[in-house]
C-alpha positions, 0 to 999 in steps of 0.5 A: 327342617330347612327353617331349623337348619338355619336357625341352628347356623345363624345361632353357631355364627351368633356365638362363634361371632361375639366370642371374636374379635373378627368384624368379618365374622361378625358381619357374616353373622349378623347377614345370617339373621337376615338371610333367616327372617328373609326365609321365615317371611315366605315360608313360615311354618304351617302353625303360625300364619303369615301376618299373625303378631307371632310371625312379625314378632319373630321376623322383629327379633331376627333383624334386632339380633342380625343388627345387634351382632353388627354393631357390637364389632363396631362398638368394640372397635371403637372401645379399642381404639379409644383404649390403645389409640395414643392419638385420643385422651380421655376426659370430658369428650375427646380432645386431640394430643399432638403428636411429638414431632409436631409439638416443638421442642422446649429447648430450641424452639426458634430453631425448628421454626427456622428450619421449617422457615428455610425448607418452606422458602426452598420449596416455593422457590423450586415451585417458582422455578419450575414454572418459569421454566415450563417443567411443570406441565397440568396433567389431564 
């Protein structure tokens, strides 16, 4: 009885899993299986001996779905951010689209470059400051 109540709730979760979209869900489904073969190995029933090709087919499918049950929420999370990710294209494989802000601006591109120009010569020289003047202690 114990062997068909596990069955029956790793085959709820397994359902209730891939109808949703929760990869928590799936995972708890997929360790389900697992907690099943891990029962079946040493308690199979008294029809079918331990080692029998029966036995280790069943334990053989028990991990193919536990794993099966996994990798589909990874896969549809991978499906999901190629969809609506606006950081990839697809064509032929992937290629990176440059956000906007880093893309420079056709109308006046030299004066991006200079303002990052000034920013970054601001920058070194506080850097170049603080060390003259000992404000910038390593932490340890």
């Amino acid at each position: 009885m114990t062997l068909l109540g596990i069955l029956a709730f790793c085959g709820i979760m397994s359902f209730i899993a891939l109808r949703s979209n929760f990869f928590g869900l799936k995972l708890v489904a997929g360790m389900s299986w697992f907690a099943f073969f891990m029962f079946f190995k040493n308690n199979p029933p008294s029809m079918i001996s331990e080692g029998n090709p029966e036995h280790t087919a069943i334990l053989i499918i028990a991990i193919g779905f536990g794993l099966m049950i996994v990798l589909s929420g990874l896969g549809r999370g991978i499906q999901r951010s190629q969809k609506w990710g606006e950081g990839f294209e697809q064509s032929e494989g992937f290629q990176w689209k440059l956000p906007s802000w880093l893309k420079a601006s056709e109308d006046e591109p030299e004066q991006r470059t200079r303002a990052t120009d000034e920013a970054l010569r601001d920058y070194r020289e506080t850097l170049r400051r603080a060390y003259k003047t000992g404000e910038f202690r390593r932490r340890r």
